[in-house]
Backbone bond lengths (Angstrom), bond angles and torsions (degrees), N, CA, C in turn:
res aa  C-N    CA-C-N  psi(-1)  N-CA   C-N-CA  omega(-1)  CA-C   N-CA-C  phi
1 X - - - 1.459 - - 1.524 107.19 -
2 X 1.205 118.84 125.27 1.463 121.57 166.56 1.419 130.81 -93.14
3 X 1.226 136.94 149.41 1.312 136.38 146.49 1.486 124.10 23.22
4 X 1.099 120.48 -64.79 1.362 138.73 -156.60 1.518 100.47 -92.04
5 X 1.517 117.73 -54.73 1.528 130.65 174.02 1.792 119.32 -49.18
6 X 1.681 98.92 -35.76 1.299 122.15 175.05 1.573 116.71 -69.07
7 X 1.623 99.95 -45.67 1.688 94.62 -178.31 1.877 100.69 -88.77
8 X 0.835 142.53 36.69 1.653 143.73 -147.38 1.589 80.62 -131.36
9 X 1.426 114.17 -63.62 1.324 135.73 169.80 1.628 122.79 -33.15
10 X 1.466 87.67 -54.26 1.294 83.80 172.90 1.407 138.57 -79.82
11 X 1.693 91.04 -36.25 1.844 108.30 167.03 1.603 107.43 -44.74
12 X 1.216 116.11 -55.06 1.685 110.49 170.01 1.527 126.85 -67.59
13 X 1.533 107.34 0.36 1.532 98.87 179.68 1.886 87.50 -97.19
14 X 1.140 125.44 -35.08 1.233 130.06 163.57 1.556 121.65 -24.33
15 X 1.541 98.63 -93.02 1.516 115.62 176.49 1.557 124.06 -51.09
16 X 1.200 116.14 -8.55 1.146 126.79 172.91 1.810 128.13 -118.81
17 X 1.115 101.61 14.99 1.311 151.87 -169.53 1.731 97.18 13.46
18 X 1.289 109.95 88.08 1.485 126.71 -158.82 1.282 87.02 -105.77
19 X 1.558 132.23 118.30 1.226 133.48 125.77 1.666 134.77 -20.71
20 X 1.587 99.92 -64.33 1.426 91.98 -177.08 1.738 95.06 -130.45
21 X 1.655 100.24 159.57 1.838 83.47 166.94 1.824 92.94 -175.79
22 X 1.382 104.50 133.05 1.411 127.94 -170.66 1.520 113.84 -108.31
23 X 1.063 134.53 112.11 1.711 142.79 170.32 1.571 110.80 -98.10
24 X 1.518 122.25 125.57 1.143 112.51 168.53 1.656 114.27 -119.85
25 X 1.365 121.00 142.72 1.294 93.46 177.76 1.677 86.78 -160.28
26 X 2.162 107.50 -171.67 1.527 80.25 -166.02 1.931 121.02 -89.63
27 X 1.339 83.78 160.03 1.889 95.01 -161.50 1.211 125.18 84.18
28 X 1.930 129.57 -16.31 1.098 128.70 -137.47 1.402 83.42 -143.12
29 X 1.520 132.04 154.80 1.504 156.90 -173.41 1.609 96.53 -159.79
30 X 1.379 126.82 129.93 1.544 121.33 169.41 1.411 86.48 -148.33
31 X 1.751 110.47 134.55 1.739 135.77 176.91 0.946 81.69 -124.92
32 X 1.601 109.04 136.37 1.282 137.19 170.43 1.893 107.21 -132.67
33 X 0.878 117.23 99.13 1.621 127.74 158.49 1.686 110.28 -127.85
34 X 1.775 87.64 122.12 1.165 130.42 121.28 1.525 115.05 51.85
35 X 1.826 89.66 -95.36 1.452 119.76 -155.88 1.670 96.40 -110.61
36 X 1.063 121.73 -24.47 1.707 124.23 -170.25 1.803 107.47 -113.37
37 X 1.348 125.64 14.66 1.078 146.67 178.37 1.679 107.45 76.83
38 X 1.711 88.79 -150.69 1.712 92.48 167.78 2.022 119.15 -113.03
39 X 1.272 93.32 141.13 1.562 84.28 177.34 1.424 105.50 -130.29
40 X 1.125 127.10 143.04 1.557 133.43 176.28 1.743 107.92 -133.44
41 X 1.518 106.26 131.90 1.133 135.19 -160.55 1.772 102.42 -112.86
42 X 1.311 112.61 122.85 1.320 111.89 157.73 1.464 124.67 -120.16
43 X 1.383 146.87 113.88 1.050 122.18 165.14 1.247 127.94 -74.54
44 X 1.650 100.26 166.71 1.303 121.90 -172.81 1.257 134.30 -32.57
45 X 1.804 104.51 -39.50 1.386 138.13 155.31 1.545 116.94 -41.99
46 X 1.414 117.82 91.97 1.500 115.89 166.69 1.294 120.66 -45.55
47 X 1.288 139.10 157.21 1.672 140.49 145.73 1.044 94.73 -65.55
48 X 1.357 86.35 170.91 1.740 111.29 -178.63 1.422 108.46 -77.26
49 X 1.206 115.20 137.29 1.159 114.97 157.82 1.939 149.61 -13.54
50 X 1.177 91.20 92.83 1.924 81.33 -167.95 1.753 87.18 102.55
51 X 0.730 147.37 -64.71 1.405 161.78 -121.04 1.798 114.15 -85.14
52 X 1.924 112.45 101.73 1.787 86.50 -154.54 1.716 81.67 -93.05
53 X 1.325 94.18 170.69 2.036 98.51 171.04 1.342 102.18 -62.89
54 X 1.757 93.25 158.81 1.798 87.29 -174.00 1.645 79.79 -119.32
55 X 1.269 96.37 159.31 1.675 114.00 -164.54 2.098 84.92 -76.64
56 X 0.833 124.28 -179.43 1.297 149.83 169.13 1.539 121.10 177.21
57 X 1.299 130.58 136.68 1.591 130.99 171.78 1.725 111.14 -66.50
58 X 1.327 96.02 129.17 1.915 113.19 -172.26 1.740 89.83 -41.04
59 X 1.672 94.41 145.07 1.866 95.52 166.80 1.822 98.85 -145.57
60 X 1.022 82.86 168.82 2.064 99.58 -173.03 1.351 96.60 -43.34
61 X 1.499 138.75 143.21 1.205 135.22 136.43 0.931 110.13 -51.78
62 X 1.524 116.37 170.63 1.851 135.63 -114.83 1.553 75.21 -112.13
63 X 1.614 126.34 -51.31 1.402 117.57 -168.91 1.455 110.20 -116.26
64 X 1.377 129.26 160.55 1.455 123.55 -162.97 1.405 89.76 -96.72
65 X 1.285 90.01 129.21 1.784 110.68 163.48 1.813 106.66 -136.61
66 X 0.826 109.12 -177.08 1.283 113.23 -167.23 1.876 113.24 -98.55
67 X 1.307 111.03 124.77 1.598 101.94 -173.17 1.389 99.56 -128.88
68 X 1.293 119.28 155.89 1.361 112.14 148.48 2.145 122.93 -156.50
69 X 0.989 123.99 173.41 0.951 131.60 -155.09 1.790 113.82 -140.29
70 X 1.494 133.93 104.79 1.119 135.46 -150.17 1.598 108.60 -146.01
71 X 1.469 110.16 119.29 1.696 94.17 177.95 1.933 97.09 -128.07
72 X 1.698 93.83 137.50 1.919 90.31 -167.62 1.423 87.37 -85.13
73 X 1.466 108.29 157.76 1.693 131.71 168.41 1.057 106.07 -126.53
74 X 1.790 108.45 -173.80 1.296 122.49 152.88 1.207 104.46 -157.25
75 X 1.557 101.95 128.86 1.596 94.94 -175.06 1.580 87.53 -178.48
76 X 1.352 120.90 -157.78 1.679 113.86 179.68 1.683 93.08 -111.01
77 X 1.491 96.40 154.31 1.640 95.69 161.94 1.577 90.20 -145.03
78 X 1.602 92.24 133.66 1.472 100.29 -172.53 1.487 108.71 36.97
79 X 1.536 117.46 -151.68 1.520 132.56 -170.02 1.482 93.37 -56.82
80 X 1.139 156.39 118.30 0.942 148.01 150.44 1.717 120.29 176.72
81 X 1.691 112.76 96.26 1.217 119.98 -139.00 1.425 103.69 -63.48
82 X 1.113 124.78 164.68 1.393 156.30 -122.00 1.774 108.98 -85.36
83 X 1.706 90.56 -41.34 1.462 107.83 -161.75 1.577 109.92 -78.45
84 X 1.585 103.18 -2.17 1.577 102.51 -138.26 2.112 82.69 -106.86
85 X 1.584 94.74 129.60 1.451 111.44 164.28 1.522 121.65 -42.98
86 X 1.545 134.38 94.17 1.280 105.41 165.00 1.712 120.21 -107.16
87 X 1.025 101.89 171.65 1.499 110.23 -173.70 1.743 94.19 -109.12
88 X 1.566 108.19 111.02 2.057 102.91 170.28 1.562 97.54 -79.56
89 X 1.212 102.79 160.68 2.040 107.52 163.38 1.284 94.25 -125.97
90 X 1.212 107.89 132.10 1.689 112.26 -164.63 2.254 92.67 -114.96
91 X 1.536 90.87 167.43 1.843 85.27 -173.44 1.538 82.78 -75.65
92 X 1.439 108.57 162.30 1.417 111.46 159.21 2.007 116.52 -112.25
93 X 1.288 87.00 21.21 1.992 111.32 -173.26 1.536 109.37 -154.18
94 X 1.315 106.30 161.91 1.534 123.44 178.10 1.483 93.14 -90.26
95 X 1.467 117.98 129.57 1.547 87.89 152.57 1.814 75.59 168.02
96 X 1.514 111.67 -170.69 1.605 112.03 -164.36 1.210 99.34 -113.09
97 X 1.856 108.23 132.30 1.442 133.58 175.03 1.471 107.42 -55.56
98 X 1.747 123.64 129.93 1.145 106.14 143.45 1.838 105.13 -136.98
99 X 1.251 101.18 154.59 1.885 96.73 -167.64 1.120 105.41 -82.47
100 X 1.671 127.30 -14.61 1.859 116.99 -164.41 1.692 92.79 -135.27
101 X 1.372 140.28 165.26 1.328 149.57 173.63 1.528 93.22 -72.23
102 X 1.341 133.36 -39.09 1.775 101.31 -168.66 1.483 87.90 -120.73
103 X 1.155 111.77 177.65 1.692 126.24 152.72 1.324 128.23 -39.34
104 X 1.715 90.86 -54.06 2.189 91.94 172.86 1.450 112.90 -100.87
105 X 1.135 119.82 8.84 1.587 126.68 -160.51 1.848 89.11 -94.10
106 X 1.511 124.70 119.24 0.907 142.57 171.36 1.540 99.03 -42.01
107 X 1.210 109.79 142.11 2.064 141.81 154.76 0.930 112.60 -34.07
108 X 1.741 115.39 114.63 1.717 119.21 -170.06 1.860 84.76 -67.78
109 X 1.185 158.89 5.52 1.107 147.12 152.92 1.473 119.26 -170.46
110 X 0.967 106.05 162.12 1.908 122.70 176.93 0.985 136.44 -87.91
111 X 1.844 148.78 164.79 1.562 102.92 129.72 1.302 150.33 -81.48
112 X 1.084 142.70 148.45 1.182 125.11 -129.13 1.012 139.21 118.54
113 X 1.544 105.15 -64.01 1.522 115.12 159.74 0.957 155.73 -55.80
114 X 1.628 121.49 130.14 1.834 104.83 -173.77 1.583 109.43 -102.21
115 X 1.381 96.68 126.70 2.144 111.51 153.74 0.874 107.03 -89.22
116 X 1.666 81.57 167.21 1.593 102.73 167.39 1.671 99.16 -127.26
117 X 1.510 98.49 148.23 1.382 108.28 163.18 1.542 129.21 -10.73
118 X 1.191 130.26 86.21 1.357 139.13 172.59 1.404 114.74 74.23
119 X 2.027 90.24 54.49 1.371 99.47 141.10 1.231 108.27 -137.40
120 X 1.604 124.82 156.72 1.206 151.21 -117.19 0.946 91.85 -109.13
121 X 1.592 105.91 124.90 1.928 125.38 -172.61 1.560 103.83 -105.57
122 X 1.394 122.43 -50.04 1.474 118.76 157.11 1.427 113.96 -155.21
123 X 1.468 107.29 -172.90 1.154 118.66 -177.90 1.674 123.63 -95.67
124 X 1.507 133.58 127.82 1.146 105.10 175.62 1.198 110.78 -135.24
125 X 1.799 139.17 124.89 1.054 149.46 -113.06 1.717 99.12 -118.81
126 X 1.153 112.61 125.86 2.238 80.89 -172.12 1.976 77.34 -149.38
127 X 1.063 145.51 140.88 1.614 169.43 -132.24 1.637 89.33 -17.80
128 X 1.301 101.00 91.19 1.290 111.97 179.36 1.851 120.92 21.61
129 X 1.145 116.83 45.72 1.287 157.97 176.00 2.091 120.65 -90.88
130 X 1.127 117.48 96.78 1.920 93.43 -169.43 2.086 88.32 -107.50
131 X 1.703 101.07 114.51 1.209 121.33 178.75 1.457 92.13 -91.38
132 X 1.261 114.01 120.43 1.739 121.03 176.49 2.143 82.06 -98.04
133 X 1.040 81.81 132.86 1.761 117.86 161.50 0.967 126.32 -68.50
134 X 1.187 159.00 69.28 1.840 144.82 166.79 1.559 131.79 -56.60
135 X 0.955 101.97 169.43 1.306 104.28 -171.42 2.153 96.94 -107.99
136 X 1.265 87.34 118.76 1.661 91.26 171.66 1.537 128.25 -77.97
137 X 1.638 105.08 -4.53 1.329 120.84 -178.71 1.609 116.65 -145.71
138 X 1.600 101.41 150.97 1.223 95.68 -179.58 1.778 108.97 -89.94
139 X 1.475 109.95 169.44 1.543 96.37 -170.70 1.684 109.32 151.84
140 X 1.423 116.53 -176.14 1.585 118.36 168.87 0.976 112.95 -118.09
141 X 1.564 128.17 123.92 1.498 136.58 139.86 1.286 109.41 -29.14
142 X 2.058 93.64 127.58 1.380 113.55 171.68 1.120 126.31 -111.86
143 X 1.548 101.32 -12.55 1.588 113.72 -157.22 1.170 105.03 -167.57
144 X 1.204 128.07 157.97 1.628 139.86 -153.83 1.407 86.15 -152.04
145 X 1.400 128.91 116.06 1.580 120.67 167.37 1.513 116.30 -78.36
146 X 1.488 104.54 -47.04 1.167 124.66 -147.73 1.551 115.54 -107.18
147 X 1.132 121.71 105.61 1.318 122.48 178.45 1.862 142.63 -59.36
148 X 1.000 123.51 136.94 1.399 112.80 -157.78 1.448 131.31 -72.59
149 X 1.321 108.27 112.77 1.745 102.51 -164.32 1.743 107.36 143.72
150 X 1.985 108.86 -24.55 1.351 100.84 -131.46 1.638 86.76 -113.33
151 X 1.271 98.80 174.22 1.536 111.80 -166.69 1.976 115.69 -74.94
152 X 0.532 145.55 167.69 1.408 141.03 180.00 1.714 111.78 -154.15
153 X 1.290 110.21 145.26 1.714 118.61 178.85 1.733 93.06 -121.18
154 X 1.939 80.12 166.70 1.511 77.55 -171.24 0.843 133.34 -112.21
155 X 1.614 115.32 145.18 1.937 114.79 -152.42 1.505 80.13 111.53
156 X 1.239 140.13 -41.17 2.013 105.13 -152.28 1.686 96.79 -83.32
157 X 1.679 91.41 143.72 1.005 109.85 164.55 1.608 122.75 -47.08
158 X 1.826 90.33 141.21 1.618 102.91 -175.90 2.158 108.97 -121.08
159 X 1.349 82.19 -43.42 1.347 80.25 -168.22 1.780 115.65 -134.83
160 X 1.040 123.11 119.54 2.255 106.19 179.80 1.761 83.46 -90.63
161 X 1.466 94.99 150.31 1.510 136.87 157.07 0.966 130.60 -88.78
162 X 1.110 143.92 123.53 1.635 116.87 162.41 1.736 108.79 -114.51
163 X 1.212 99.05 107.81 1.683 107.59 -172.19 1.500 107.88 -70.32
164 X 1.612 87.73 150.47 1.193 95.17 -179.37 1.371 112.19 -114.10
């Protein structure tokens, strides 16, 4: 990746005012957030010869492991006064929300409820793939954005926190 490909990158993480955003391609890994700057990762592993990375849009890893993606605010969401710290959990994938592993199997959580740090708020399903969600903070659910069944992009809000 060169110079030019790099700031191209960024002009669109810009104009589209992307918080976070991950490219993988071969030899090359580039994280781009926001709030924690930019970092680009190469492994050890050369490309091939002659051979530049070809850009491609981030996709689910091959096996489900658990990911997640969280940016803290402060501001109101819904009922929830003004002053008070929340933590959003944003999707970190395209793919369809569901809150519990089966259909009748009760909601890995509520609102209301308090987690702890990396346990599993929901499920989100992306090429027949089930990405379990964590929670990056401990704290109580305030808010549930996203309804069960429904499709999700990535970055939209899923869930506010209120850390404790």
């Amino acid at each position: 990746m060169d110079l030019d490909q790099l700031k191209q990158i960024l002009d669109l993480v810009r104009e589209h005012d992307l918080s976070d955003f991950e490219l993988e391609g071969e030899g090359l890994r580039l994280k781009i957030r926001k709030s924690g700057g930019v970092a680009a990762e190469v492994p050890p592993a050369p490309a091939a010869a002659g051979a530049a990375p070809v850009a491609s849009p981030p996709q689910a890893s091959p096996a489900p492991a658990p990911v997640s993606a969280a940016l803290a605010v402060t501001g109101p969401v819904d009922s929830v006064p003004q002053d008070v710290e929340l933590a959003i959990v944003k999707s970190p994938i395209v793919g369809t929300f569901y809150r519990s592993s089966e259909p009748e199997a009760p909601s890995f959580v509520e609102v209301g409820a308090m987690v702890k740090k990396g346990q599993v708020l929901c499920i989100i399903e992306a090429m027949k793939l089930m990405n379990e969600i964590d929670s990056e903070y401990d704290g109580e659910v305030v808010d549930v954005y996203v309804e069960n069944g429904q499709p999700v992009q990535y970055g939209e809000r899923l869930f506010a926190i209120r850390t404790t």
